[in-house]
C-alpha positions in Angstrom: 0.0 0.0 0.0 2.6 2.5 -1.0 -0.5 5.2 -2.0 -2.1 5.8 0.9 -2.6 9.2 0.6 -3.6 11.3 4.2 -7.6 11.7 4.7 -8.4 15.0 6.0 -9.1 15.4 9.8 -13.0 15.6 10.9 -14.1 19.1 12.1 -13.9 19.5 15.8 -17.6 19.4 17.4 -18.2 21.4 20.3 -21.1 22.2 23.0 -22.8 25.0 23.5 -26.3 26.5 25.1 -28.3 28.4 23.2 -31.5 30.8 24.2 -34.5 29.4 22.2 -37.7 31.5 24.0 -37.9 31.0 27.6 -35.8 27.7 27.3 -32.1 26.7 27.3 -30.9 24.4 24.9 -27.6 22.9 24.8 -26.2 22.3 21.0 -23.5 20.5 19.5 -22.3 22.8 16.9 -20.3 21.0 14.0 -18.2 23.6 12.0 -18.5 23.7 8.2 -16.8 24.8 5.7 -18.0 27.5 3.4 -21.7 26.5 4.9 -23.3 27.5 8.2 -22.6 25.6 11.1 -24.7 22.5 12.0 -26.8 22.9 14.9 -28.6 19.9 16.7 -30.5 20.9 19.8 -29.7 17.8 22.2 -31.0 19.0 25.3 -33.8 21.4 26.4 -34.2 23.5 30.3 -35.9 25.6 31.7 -33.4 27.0 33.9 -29.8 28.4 32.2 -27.7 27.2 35.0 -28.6 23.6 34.6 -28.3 24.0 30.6 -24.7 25.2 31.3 -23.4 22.8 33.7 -25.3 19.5 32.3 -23.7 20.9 28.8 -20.4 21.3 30.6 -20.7 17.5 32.1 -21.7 16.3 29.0 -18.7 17.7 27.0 -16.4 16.3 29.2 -17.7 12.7 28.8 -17.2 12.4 25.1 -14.1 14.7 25.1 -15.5 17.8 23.4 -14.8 21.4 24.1 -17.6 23.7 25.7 -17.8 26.8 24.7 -20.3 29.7 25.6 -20.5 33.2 24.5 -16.7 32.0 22.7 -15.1 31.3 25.7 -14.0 27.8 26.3 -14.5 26.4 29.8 
């Protein structure tokens, strides 16, 4: 197999919570290029703190960045 040639790397994932109305969703935002991000809405609260830190929780079990408001944390 002398032609492997190198695949390019996936785009890096990260979490998120968005404001949608009077709820907190957290996101997993997969970057694109030359397109919009792709946001899927995995998680839905009523309260922003519990958003945040089940966001933060959840990003550290799979190994993901969290971001929010561009920060990462």
């Amino acid at each position: 197999m002398s032609n492997v040639s190198k695949l390019p790397t996936a785009a890096t994932s990260y979490y998120t919570v968005s404001k949608s109305g009077r709820y907190s969703d957290v996101v997993l935002v997969t970057p694109s290029d030359g397109m919009k991000p792709i946001k899927t809405r995995l998680y839905r609260f009523t309260d922003r703190d519990a958003a945040i830190q089940h966001g933060k929780d959840t990003a550290a079990k799979v190994h993901r960045p969290f971001k929010l408001r561009g920060v990462t944390g």
